[in-house]
DOMIDO-104751 format. One record per residue (C-alpha): residue in one letter; x, y, z; residue number from 1. Coordinates in Angstrom, 3 decimals. Layout:
N
type | u | v | w | seq
a | X | Y | Z | NUM
...
//
This chain:
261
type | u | v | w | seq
x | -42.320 | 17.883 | -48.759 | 1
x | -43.650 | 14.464 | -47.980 | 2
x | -42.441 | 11.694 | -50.859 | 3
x | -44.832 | 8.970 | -51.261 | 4
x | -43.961 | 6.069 | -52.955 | 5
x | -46.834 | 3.410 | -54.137 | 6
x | -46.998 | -0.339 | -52.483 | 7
x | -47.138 | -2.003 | -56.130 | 8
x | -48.210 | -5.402 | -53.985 | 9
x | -51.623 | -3.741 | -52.482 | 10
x | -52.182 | -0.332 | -54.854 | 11
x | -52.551 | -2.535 | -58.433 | 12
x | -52.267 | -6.042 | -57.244 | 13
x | -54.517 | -6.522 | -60.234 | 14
x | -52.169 | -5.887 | -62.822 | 15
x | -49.255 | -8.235 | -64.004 | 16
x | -46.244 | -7.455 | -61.306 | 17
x | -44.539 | -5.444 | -63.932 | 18
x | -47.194 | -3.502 | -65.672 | 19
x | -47.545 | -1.775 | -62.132 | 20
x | -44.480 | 0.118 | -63.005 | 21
x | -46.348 | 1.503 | -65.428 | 22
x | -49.524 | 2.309 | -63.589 | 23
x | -47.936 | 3.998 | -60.884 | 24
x | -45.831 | 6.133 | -62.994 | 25
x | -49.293 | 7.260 | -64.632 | 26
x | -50.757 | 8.255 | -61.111 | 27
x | -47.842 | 9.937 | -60.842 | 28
x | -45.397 | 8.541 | -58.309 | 29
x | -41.783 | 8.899 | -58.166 | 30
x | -41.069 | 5.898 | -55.692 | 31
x | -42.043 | 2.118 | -55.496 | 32
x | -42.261 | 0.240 | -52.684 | 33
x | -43.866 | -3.764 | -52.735 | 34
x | -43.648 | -7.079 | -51.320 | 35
x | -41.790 | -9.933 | -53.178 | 36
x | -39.939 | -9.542 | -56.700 | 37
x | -38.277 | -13.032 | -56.422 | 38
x | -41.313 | -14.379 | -59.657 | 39
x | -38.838 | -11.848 | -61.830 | 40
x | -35.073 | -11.652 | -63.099 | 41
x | -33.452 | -8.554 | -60.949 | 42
x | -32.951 | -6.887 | -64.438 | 43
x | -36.295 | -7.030 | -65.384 | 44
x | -37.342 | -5.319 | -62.242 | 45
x | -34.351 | -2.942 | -62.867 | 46
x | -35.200 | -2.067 | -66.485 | 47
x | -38.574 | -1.609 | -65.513 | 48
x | -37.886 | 0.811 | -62.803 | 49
x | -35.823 | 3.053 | -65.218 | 50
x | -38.141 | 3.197 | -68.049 | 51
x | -40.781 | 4.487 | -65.625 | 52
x | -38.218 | 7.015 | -64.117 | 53
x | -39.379 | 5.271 | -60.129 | 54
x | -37.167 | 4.604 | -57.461 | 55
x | -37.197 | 1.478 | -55.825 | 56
x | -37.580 | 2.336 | -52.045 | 57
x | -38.505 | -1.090 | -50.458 | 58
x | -39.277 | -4.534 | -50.493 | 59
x | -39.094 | -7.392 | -48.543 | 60
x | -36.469 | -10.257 | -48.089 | 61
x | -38.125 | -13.797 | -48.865 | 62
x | -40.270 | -14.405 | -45.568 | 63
x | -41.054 | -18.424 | -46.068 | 64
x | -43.946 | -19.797 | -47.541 | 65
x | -46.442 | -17.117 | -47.460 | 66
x | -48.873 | -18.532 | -49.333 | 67
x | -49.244 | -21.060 | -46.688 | 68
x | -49.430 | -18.636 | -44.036 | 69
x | -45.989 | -17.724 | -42.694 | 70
x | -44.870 | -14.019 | -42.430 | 71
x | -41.643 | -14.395 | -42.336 | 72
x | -38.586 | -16.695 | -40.702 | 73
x | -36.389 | -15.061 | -38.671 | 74
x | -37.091 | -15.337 | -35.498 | 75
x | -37.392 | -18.973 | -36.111 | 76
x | -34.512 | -20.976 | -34.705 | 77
x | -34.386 | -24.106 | -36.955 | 78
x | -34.943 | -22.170 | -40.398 | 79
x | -31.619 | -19.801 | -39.896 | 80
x | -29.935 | -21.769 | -43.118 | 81
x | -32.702 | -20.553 | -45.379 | 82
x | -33.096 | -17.116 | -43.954 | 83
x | -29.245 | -16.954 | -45.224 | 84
x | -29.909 | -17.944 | -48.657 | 85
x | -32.937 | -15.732 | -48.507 | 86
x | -30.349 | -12.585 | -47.524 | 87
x | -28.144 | -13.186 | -50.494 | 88
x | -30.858 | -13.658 | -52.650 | 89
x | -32.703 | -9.974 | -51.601 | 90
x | -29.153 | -8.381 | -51.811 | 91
x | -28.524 | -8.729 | -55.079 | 92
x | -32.280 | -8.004 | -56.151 | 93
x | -31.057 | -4.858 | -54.318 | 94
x | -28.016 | -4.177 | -55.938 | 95
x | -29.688 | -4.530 | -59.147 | 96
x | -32.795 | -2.526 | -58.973 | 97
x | -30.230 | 0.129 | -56.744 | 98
x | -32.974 | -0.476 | -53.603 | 99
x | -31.367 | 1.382 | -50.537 | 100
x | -33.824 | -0.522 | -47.941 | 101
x | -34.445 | -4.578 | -47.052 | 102
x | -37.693 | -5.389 | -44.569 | 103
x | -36.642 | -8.340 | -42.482 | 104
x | -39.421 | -10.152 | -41.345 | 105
x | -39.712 | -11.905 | -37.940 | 106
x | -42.792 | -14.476 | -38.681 | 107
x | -44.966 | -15.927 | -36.447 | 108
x | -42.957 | -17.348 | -33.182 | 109
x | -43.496 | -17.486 | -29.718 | 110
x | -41.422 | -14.458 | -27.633 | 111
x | -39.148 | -17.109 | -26.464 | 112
x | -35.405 | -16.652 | -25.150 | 113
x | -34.521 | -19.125 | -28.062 | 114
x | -36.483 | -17.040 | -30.850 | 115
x | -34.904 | -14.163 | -29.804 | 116
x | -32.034 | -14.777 | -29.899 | 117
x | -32.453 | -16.204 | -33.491 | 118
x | -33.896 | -13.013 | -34.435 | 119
x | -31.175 | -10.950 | -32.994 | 120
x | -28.616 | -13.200 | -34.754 | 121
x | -29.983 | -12.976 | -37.986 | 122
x | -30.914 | -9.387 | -37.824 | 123
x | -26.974 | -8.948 | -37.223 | 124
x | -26.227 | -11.237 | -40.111 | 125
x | -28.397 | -9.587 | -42.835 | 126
x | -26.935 | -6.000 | -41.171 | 127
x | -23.121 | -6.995 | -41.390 | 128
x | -23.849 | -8.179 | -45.183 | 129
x | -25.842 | -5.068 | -46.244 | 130
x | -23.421 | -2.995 | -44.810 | 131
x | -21.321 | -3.189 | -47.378 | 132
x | -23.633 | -1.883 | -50.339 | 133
x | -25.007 | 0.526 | -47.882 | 134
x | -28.396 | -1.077 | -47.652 | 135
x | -30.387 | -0.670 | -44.602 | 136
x | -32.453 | -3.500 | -42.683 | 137
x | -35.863 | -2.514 | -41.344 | 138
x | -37.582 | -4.491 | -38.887 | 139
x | -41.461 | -3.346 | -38.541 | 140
x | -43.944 | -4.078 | -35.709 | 141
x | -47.233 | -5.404 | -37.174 | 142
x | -50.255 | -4.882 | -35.496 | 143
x | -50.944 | -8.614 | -33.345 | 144
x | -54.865 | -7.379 | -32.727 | 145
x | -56.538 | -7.510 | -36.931 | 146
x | -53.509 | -8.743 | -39.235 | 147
x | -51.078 | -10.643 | -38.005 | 148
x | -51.873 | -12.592 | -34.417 | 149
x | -49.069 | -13.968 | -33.140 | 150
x | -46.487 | -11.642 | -35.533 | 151
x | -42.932 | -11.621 | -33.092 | 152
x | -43.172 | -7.583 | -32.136 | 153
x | -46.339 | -5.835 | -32.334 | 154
x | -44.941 | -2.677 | -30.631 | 155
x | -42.653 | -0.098 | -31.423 | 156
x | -40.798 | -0.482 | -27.722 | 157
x | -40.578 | -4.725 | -28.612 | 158
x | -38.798 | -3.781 | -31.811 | 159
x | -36.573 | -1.224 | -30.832 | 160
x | -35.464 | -3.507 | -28.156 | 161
x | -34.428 | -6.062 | -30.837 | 162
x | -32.816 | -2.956 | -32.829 | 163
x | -30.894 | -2.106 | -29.341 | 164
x | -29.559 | -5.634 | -28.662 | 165
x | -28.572 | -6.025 | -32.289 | 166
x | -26.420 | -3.074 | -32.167 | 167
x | -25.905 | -2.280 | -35.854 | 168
x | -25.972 | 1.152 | -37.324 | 169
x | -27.514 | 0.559 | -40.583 | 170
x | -30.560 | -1.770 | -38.758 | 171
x | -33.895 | 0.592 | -38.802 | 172
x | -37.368 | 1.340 | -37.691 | 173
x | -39.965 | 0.836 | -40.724 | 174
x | -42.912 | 2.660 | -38.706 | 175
x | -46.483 | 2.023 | -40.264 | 176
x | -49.032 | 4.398 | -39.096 | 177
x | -52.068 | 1.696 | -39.420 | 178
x | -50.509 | -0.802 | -37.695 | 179
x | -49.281 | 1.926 | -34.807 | 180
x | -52.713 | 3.536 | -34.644 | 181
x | -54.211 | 0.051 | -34.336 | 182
x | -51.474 | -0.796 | -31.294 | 183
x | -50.299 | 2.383 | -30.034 | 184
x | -52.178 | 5.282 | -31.282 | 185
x | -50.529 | 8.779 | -29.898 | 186
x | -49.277 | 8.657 | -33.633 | 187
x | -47.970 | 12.135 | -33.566 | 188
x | -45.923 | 11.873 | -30.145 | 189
x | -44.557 | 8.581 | -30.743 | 190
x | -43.141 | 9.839 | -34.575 | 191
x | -41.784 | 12.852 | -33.069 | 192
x | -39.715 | 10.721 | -30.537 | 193
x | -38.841 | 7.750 | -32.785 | 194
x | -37.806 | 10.302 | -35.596 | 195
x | -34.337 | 9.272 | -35.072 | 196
x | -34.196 | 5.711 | -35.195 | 197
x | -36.827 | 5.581 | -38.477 | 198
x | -35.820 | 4.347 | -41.476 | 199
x | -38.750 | 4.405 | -43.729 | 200
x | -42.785 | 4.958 | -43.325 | 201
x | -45.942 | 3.481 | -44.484 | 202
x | -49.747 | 4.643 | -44.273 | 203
x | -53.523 | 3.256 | -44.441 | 204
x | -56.918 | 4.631 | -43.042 | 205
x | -57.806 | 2.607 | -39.983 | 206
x | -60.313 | 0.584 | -39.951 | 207
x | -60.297 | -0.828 | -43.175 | 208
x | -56.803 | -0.236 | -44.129 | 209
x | -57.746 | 2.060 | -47.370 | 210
x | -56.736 | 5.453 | -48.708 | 211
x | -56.496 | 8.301 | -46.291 | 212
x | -59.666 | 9.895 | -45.487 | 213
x | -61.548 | 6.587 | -45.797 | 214
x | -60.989 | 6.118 | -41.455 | 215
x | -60.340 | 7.590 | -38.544 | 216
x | -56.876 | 9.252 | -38.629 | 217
x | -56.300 | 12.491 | -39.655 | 218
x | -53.956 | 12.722 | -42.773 | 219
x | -54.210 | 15.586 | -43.631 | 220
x | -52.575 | 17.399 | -40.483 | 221
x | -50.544 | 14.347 | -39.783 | 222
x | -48.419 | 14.177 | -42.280 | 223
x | -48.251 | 18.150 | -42.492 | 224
x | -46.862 | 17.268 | -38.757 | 225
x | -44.338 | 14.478 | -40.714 | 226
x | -43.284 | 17.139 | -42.835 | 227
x | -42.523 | 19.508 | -40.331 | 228
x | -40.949 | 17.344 | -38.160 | 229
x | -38.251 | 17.170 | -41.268 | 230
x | -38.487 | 13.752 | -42.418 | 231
x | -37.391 | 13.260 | -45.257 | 232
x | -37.342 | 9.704 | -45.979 | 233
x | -40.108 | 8.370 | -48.229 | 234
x | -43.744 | 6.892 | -46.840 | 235
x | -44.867 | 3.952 | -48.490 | 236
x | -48.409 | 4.089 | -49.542 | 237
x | -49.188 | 0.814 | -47.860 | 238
x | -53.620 | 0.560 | -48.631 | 239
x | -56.254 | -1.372 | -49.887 | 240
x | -57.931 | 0.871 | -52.443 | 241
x | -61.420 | 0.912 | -51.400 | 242
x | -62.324 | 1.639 | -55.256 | 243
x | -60.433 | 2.709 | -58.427 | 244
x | -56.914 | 3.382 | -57.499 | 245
x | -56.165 | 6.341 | -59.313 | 246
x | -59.536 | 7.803 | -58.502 | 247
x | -58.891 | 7.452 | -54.905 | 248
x | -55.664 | 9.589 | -54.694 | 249
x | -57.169 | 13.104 | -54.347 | 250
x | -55.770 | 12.956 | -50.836 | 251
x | -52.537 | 12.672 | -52.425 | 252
x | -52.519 | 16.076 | -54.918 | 253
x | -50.331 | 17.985 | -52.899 | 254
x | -47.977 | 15.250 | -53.066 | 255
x | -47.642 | 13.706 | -56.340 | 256
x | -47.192 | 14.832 | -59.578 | 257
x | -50.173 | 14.428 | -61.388 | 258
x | -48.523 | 16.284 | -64.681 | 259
x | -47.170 | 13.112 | -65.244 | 260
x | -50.022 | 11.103 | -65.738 | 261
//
């Protein structure tokens, strides 16, 4: 069966970063997934986590200044010193909150020889490191078109070249079905064949990037597809509510256990 796990960052943004713990066990998730811990002590996070009974599936590794628009700094050749720092940093939020996955983000940066090969190196770096603790790095194409022009890779065949040249066992595919709908499309196909090299999943309605059902892709037999397919990793529930949270997970009942709430 399909495991969802809710995007804490998007699902109750909100709420006070750690009171979503709380809300998502109520709407009954098992698994967490979100953006940027680095406002809180690991521990917090941690403790957190275990009082609610959730997993931590996913987060980021500090991506630059996002507030002032970056998306991330690895593929940019002058800022590999602070990627580093950013590495050690996400590994031991990690270790602590016993997260299995790391999303290394490219940024914004032209598809030069010199950015590449930037990228590559650092996607090799943060690999070699995680390796030890048995963490996996995901690299995820964002759609170029609606959220993120100039974003490094925008396809799945740009980032699996990256994933090829870097060479590392433990360096994954995060596949987002919004994005891939919005660049790709032939969702079903292109799972089916990337199956292998996928690490982890996310999901939003298209257009609008809200709750299944609210958009053009069908949910309901894809992910029956997903499931048959025998993934069983966990799929990030990566929307924009379009109202009440909670109230909006219907699509979700034969996935979640609502005798928790």
């Amino acid at each position: 069966m399909v495991k969802l796990a809710a995007n804490l960052s998007m699902m109750f943004q909100d709420l006070p970063f750690l009171d979503r713990f709380d809300a998502a066990e109520a709407a009954g998730f098992s698994g967490v997934e979100f953006m940027f811990p680095y406002d809180h002590d690991p521990a917090e996070v941690a403790v957190r986590a275990r009082k609610c009974g959730l997993k931590v599936v996913l987060f980021n590794l500090p991506a630059g200044d996002w507030a002032g628009g970056e998306r991330g700094i690895a593929a940019l050749p002058d800022r590999t010193e602070e990627f580093r720092a950013g590495v050690a940093k996400g590994l031991d939020y990690a270790r602590t909150v016993a997260c299995p996955r790391l999303h290394l983000m490219a940024g914004k940066a032209p598809n030069s020889a010199e950015c590449r090969a930037a990228l590559v190196a650092n996607v090799v770096y943060a690999a070699d490191l995680a390796a030890a603790d048995g963490i996996d790095i995901l690299i995820e194409p964002i759609n170029t078109r609606v959220d993120i022009p100039g974003y490094f890779y925008g396809t799945t065949d740009e980032a699996l070249s990256v994933m090829d040249e870097a060479a590392r066992d433990n360096v994954r595919l995060q596949y987002d079905i919004y994005h891939m709908q919005i660049m790709e499309g032939d969702l079903a196909r292109t799972i089916e064949r990337l199956l292998p090299r996928i690490g982890h999943m996310q999901l939003a309605d298209n257009p609008g990037r809200a709750e299944p059902g609210s958009g053009e892709i069908n949910y309901t037999w894809l992910l029956s597809h997903i499931d048959a397919l025998g993934y069983d990793g966990w799929i990030g529930c990566e929307y924009r509510p379009a109202g009440d949270t909670k109230a909006g997970l219907g699509w979700a009942r034969p996935y979640l256990d609502f005798g928790r709430a």
